[in-house]
N, C-alpha and C positions, 0 to 999 in steps of 0.2 A: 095307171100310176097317179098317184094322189100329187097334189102342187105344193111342195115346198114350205111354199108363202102363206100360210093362212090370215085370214083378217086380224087375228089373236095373237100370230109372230110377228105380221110389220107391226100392232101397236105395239108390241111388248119392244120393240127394238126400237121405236120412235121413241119412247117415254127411254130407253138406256141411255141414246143420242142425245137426248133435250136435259140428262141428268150432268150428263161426261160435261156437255157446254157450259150448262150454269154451274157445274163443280171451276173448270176451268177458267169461268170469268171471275169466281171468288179467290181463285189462286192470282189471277191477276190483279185483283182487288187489294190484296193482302202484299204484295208486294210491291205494289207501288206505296202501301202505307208503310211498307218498312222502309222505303227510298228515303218517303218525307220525312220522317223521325229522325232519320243518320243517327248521326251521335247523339244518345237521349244525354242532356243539360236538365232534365229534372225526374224527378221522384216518378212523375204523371208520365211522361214520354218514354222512361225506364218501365213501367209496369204497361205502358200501350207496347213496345216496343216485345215486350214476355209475351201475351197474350196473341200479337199479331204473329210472332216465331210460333207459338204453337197451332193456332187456326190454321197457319198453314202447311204446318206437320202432318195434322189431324186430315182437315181438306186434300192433300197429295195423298197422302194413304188412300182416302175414298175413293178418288178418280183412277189408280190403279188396279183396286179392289173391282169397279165396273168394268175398265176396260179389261182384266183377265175373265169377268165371266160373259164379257160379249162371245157368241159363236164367232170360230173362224173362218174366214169369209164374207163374214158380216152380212 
């Protein structure tokens, strides 16, 4: 019986996991910048405020998209 695990599956499953984190640290990233903005008071912190709602639209998709095509079991 052949092993599972090939050198080619943990890397490919190491680079998924090193993907899903730095997705996950830019969703947190993106949210604390939408903390600090609260209520935009200008034109500038209204259009940061657009841009930061969508990266992290965009970003949360991604890291869904990874974690449905990790194998289950991981």
């Amino acid at each position: 019986m052949e092993s599972q695990n090939s050198p080619v599956d943990l890397t490919e499953r190491k680079r998924r996991r090193t993907r899903v984190a730095r997705l996950e640290a830019d969703i947190a990233y993106f949210q604390a910048r939408l903390e600090m903005i609260g209520e935009p008071a200008t034109a500038n912190q209204l259009t940061q405020l657009k841009a930061f709602k969508l990266l992290l639209k965009t970003v949360s998709t991604k890291v869904l998209k990874v974690k449905r095509e990790q194998p289950e079991g991981r």
